[in-house]
C-alpha positions in Angstrom: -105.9 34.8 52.3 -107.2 32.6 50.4 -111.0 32.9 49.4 -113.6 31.4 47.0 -116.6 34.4 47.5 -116.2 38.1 48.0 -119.0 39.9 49.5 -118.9 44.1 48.9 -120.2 45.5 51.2 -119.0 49.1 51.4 -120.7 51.6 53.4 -123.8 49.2 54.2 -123.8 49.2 58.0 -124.4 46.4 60.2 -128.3 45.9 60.4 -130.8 43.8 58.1 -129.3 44.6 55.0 -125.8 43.5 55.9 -126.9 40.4 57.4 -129.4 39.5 54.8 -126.8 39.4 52.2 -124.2 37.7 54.2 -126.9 35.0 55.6 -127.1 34.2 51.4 -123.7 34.6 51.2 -123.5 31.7 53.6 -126.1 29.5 52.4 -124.7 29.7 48.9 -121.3 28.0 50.0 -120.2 24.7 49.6 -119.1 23.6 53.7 -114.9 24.8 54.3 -115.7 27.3 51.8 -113.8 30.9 53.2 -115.5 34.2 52.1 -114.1 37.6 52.5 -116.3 40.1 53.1 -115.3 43.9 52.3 -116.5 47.0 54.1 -115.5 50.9 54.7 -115.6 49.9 58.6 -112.8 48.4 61.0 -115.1 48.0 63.5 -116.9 45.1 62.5 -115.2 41.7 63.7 -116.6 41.8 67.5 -120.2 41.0 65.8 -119.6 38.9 62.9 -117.3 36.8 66.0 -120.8 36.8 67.3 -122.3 35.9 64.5 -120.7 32.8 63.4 -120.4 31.7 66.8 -124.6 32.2 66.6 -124.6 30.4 62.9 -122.3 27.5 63.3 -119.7 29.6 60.8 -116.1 30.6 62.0 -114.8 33.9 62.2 -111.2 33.8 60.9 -109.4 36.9 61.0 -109.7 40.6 59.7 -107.2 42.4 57.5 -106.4 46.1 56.5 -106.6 47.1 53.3 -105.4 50.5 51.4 -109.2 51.4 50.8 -111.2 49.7 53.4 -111.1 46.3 55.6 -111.3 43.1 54.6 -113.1 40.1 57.2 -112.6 36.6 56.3 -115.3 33.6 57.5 -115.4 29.9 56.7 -118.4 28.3 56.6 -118.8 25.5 59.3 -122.3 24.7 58.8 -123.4 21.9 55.9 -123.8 22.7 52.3 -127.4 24.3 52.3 -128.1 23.0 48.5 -127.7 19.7 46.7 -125.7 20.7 43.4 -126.4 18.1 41.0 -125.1 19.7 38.1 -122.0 19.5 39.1 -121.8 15.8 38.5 -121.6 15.2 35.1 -123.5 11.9 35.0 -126.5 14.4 36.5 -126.4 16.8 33.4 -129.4 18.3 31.8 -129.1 16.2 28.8 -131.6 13.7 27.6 -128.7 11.5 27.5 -127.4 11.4 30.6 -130.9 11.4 32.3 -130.7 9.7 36.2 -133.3 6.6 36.0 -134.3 7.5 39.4 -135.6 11.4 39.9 -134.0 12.8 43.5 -136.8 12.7 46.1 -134.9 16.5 46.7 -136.2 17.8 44.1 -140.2 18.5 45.0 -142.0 21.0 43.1 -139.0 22.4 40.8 -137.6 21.2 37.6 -134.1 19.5 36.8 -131.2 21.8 35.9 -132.2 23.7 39.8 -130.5 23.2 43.3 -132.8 22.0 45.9 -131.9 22.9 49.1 -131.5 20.4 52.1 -134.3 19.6 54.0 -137.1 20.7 51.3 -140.5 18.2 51.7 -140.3 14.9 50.2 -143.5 15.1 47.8 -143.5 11.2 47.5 -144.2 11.6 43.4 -145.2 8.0 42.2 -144.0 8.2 39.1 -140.0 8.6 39.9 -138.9 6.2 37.4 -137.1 7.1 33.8 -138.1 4.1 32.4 -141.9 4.2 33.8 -142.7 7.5 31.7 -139.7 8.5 29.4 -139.7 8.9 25.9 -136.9 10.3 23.7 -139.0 12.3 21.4 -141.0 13.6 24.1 -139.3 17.6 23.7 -140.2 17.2 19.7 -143.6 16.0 20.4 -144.3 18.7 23.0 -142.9 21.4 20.2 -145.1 19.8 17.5 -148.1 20.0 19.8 -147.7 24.4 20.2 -147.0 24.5 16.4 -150.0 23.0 15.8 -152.5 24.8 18.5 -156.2 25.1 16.3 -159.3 26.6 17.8 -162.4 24.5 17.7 -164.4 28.1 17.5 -162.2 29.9 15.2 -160.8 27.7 12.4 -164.2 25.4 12.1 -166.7 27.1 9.1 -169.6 26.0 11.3 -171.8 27.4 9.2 -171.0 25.5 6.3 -172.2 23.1 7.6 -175.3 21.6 4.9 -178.7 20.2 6.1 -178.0 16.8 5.3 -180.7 13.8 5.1 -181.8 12.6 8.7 -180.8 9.4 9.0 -177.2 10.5 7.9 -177.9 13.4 10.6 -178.5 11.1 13.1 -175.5 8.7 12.5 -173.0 11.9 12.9 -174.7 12.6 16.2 -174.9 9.3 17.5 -171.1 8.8 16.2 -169.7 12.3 17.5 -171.1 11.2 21.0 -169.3 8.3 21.2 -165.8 10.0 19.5 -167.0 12.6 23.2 -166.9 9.7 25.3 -163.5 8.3 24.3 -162.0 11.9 24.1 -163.0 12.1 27.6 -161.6 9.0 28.9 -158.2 10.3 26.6 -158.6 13.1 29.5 -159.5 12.1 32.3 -156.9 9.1 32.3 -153.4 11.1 31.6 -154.8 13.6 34.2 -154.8 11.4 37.2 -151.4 10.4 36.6 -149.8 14.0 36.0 -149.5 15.1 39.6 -147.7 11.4 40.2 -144.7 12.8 37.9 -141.2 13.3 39.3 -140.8 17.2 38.3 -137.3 16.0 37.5 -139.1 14.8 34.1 -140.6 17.9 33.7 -141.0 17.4 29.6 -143.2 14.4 30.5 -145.8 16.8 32.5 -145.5 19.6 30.0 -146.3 16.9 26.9 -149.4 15.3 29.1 -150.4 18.6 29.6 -150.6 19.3 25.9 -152.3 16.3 25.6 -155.1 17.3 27.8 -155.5 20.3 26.1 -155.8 18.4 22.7 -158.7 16.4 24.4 -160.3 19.2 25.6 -160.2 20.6 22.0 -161.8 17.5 20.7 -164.5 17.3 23.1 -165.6 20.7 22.0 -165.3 20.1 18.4 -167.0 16.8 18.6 -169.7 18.5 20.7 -170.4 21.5 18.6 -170.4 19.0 15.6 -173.2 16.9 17.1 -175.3 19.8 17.7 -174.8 21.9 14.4 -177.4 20.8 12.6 -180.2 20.6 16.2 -179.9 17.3 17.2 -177.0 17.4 19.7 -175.3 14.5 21.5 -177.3 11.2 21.6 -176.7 7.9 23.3 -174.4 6.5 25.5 -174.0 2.4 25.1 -173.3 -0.2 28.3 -171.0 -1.6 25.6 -168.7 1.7 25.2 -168.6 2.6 28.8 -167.8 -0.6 30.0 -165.0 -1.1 27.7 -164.0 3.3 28.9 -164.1 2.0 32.2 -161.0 -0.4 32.1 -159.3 2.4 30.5 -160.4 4.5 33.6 -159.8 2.1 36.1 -156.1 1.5 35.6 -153.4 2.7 38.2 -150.6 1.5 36.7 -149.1 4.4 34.5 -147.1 1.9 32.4 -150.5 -0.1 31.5 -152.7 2.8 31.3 -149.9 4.3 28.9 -149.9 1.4 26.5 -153.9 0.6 26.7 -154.4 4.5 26.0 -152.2 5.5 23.9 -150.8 2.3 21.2 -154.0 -0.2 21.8 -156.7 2.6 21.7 -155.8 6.1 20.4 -153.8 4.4 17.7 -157.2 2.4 16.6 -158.6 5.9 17.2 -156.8 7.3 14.1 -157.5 4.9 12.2 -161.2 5.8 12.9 -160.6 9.1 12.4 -159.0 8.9 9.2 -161.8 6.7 8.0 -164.7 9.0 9.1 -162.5 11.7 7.5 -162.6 9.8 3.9 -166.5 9.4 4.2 -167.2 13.0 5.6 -170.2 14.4 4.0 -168.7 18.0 3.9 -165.6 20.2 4.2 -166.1 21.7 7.6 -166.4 17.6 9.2 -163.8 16.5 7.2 -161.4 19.5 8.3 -162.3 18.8 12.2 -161.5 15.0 12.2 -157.8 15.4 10.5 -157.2 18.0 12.9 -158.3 15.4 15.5 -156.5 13.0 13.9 -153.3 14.9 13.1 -153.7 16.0 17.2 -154.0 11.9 17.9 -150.9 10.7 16.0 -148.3 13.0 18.6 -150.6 10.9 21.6 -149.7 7.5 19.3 -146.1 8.3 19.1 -145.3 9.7 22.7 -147.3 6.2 24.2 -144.9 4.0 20.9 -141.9 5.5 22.3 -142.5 5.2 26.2 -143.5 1.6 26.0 -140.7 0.7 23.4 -138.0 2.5 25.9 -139.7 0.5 28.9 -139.6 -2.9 26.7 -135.9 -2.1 25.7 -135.0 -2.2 29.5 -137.1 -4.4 30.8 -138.5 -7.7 28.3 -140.0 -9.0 30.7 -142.6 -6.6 31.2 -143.8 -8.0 28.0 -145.9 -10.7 29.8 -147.3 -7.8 32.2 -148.7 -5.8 28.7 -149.9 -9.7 27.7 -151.7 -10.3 31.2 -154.0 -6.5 30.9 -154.8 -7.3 27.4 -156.2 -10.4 28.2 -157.7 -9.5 31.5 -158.9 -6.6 29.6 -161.0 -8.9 27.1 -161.9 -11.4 29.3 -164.3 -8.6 31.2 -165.7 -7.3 28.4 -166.4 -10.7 27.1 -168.7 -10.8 30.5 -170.6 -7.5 30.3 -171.0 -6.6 26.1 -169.6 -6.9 22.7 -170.0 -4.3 20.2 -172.1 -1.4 20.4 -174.4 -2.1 17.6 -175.8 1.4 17.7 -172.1 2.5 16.9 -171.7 0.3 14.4 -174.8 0.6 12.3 -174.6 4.2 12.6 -170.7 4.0 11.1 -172.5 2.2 8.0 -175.1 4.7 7.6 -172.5 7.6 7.6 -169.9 5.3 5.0 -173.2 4.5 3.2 -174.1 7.9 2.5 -178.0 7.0 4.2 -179.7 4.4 5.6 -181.4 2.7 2.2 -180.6 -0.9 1.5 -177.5 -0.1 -1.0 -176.6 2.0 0.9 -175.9 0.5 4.2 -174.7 -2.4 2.8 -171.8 -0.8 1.0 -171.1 1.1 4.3 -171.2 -1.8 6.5 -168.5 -3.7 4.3 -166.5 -0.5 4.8 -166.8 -0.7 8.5 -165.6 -4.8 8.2 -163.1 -3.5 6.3 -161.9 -0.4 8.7 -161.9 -3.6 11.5 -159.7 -5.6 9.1 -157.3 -2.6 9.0 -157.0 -1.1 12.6 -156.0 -4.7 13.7 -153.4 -5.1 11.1 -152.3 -1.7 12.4 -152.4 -2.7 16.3 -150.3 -5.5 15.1 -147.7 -3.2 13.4 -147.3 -0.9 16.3 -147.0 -3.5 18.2 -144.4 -5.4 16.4 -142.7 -1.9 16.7 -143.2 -1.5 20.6 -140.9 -4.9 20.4 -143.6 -7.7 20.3 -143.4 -10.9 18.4 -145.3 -11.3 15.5 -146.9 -13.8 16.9 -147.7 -12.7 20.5 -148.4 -8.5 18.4 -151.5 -10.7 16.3 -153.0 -12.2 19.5 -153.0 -9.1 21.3 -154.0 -7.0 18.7 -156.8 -9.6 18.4 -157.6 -9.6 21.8 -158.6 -5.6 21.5 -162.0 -4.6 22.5 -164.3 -4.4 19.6 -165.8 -1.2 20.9 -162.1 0.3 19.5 -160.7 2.4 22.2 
């Protein structure tokens, strides 16, 4: 008779072995599927009768063989898993990615077989074009090649006594590089448990991303207190303009204010307070930072360039948060001054008149060149040049 699945069975007699591995036997079938099932006993059909009549399965007939007896049974009962690999347009490439995950699939990744009636677990964040980005497996491989531990590879103690006001400017600066790294945590955190599994490299790269943060944090922290003085304040102006980072429930928003509009001003700070570092050991922790930053600048580029390419439109949305963005800010504070002198001190090399000066038109400068950069990435993302400028313009002046 015809048959799709064999199920040895041999001397195994009926009891919970048997019927464990013909109750898989059964839910692994497509429904109309026949399976034969082959034992040393002739004795059998009576209960497996039963048993299909029990299971919603159908008994067919039982045959003779030269060594043994063969049963057949059709399953009757539904397909027990949803097999969408078998539809080409549902394959594991990138390429051929659904733009809507399954609600079947809950906690497991694409490439597996649900089975019917799992939980919905109602993930948010469903969409292909709300989260993709086609260099997110390269990104994610980048980030393990280039793990760094803020204990290990750091020559804390070559760290030199430096003069205190340029002390105090590296504290007061490494607390406010905390306070955005926390906010660069805290924001992609609340919005991994909202990701379709389906998308699993999206969850796997966030999670990288935390765990950059987390490294940064510490670094930035153990910076700020190798030399006694620790972390110092914490600006209205800073946390205010944090806050409508923080705020933001939309993953597409909080995706483009995060990652192009503030981490990517973020490496430009970076790289500048790498140029003026006042020894090895600093310098060495803030292009690791940086280095760290650029993957979080180029998963964010790519995201909101694939969301743009689909869908122009949502060009005014990214216009409308910029400016409602700036327009409460503009309310509450502008720059925070403490920031900013403390950047001219540290380009300055101290606080002395010469000094501070020069460092202060390095600081104008740094301004000048993260918002030509803003408006490049933005021109990138698929902006006009016109629309890139007045956004980019538009940033906070508090950077992130």
């Amino acid at each position: 008779m015809q048959h799709k699945h064999s199920l040895i069975m041999g001397d195994i007699p009926l009891g919970k072995l048997f019927f464990m591995r013909l109750e898989n036997a059964f839910l692994l079938m497509e429904s109309s599927d026949v399976i034969e099932v082959l034992s040393d006993y002739g004795n059998l059909a009576p209960e497996l009768s039963s048993y299909c009549r029990f299971k919603g399965e159908e008994f067919i007939n039982v045959k003779t063989l030269k060594l043994g007896f063969a049963y057949y049974l059709k399953k009757r009962s539904p397909t027990s898993f949803c097999d969408f690999t078998s539809d080409s347009s549902l394959a594991s490439s990138q390429e051929s990615l659904l733009s809507i995950a399954p609600s079947e699939f809950g906690l497991s990744a694409r490439g597996s077989k649900p089975q019917v009636g799992s939980p919905n677990y109602y993930f948010a964040l469903s969409s292909k074009e709300a989260i993709w980005s086609e260099n997110v497996s390269k990104i994610y491989e980048d980030s393990k090649n280039a793990q760094w531990n803020a204990t290990r590879d750091i020559d804390w103690a070559q760290i030199p006594s430096l003069k205190p006001s340029l002390e105090s400017s590296i504290a007061q600066i490494m607390t406010y590089l905390v306070e955005n790294e926390l906010s660069a945590l805290y924001i992609p955190s609340k919005f991994l448990p909202q990701i379709s599994p389906y998308f699993h490299e999206v969850p796997l790269l966030l999670s990288s991303i935390i765990g950059d943060e987390a490294r940064h944090i510490e670094v930035f922290i153990k910076r700020a207190k190798a030399t006694g003085l620790g972390l110092q304040y914490s600006t209205l102006a800073t946390q205010q303009s944090l806050y409508t980072l923080f705020k933001e429930r939309d993953y597409f928003a909080a995706s483009f204010l995060l990652h192009i509009m503030g981490e990517g001003t973020f490496v430009d700070l970076l790289g500048f307070l790498e140029d003026y570092a006042p020894d090895e050991p600093t310098k060495k922790l803030l292009a690791l930072a940086r280095k760290d930053e650029k993957r979080h600048v180029a998963y964010g580029m790519n995201n909101v360039k694939n969301t743009l390419a689909h869908s122009p439109q949502k060009i005014a949305f990214l216009k409308d948060i910029v400016f409602k963005r700036k327009h409460y800010l503009d309310e509450f504070s502008s720059e925070s001054t403490l920031l900013l002198e403390s950047l001219a001190i540290y380009a300055g090399g101290g606080d002395e008149v010469a000094q501070i000066k020069r460092g202060f038109e390095a600081v104008e400068n740094l301004k000048h060149k993260m918002e030509h950069n803003r408006t490049k990435r933005l021109r990138e993302c698929g902006c006009e040049e016109e629309l890139a400028r007045d956004l980019s313009k538009a940033h906070t002046p508090n950077f992130m």
